[in-house]
C-alpha positions in Angstrom: 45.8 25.1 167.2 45.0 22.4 164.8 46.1 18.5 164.8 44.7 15.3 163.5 41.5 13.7 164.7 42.7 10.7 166.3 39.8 8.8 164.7 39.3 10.2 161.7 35.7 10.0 158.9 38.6 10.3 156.5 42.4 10.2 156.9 43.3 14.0 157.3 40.7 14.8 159.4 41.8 17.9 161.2 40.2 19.8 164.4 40.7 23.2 164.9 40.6 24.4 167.9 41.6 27.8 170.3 44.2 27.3 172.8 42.0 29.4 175.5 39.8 27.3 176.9 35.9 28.4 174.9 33.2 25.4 175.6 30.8 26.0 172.7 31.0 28.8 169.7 28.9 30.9 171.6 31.3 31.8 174.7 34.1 32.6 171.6 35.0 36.0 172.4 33.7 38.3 169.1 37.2 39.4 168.7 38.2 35.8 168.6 35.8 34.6 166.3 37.6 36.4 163.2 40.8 35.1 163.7 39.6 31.3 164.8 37.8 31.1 161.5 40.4 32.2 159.5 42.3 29.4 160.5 39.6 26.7 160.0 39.3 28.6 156.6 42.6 28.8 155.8 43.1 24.5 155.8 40.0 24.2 154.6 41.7 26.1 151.3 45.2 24.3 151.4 43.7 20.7 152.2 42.7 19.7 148.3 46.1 20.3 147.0 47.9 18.8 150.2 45.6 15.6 150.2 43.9 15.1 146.8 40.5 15.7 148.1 37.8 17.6 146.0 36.9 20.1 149.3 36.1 19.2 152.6 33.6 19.2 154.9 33.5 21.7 158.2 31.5 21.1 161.4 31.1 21.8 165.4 28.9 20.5 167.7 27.7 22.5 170.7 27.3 20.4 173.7 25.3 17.7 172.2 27.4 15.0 170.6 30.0 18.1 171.8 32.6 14.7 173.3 35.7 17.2 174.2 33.5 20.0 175.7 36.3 22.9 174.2 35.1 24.4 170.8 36.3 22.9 168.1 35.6 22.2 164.3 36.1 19.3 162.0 38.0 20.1 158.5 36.9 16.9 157.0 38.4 16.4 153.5 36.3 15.0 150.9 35.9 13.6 147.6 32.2 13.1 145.3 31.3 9.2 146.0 32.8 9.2 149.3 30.3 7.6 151.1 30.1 10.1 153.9 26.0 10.6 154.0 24.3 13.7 156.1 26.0 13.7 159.7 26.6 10.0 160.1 29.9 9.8 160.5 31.7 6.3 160.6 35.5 7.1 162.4 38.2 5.3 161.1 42.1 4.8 162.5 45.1 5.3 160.9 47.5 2.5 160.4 50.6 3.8 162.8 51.8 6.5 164.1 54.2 6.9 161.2 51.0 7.2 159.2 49.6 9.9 160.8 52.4 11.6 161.0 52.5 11.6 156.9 49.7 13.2 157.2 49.7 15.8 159.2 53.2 16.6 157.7 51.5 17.1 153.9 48.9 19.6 155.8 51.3 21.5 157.1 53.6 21.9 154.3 50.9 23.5 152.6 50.0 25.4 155.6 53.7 27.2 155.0 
């Protein structure tokens, strides 16, 4: 499953995660880890057209700074002058509801 990041480094800000309950990327079943991946790859592609970023930016943490402990990964979109800088990552909000709704409702029209 995949939703918004309900404080997001940058509006759009998806996790990714797998509806069975995996703590870290290492307890992902093998057979899991192909098809979970292809969904974090697969917004990854879509979210430049859907958003008007230049890529994104995908990450996990494993236990530390891990604050949901279920695996997930951040599709972060991203454009050159940003300001994002290594892993500090300063979480925003978004306006409303209605907002993130927008959103999430650009991804997934790309998604189909």
């Amino acid at each position: 499953m995949a939703f918004l990041d309900s404080r997001p480094v940058f509006k759009g800000h998806v996790l990714v995660a797998p509806r069975d309950h995996v703590r870290t990327l290492a307890d992902l079943p093998v057979a899991a880890v192909g098809p979970y991946f292809l969904r974090v790859q697969r917004l990854s592609g879509v979210m430049p057209a859907a958003l008007g970023c230049q890529g994104t930016f995908v990450a996990a943490n494993n236990v530390v700074s891990q604050s949901v402990p279920h695996l997930h990964f951040h599709v972060v979109p991203r454009t050159k002058g940003d300001g994002l800088r290594g892993f500090f990552w300063p979480r925003g909000r978004y306006e409303s509801d209605a907002e993130a709704a927008q959103y999430a409702d650009r991804l997934c029209a790309a998604l189909n």
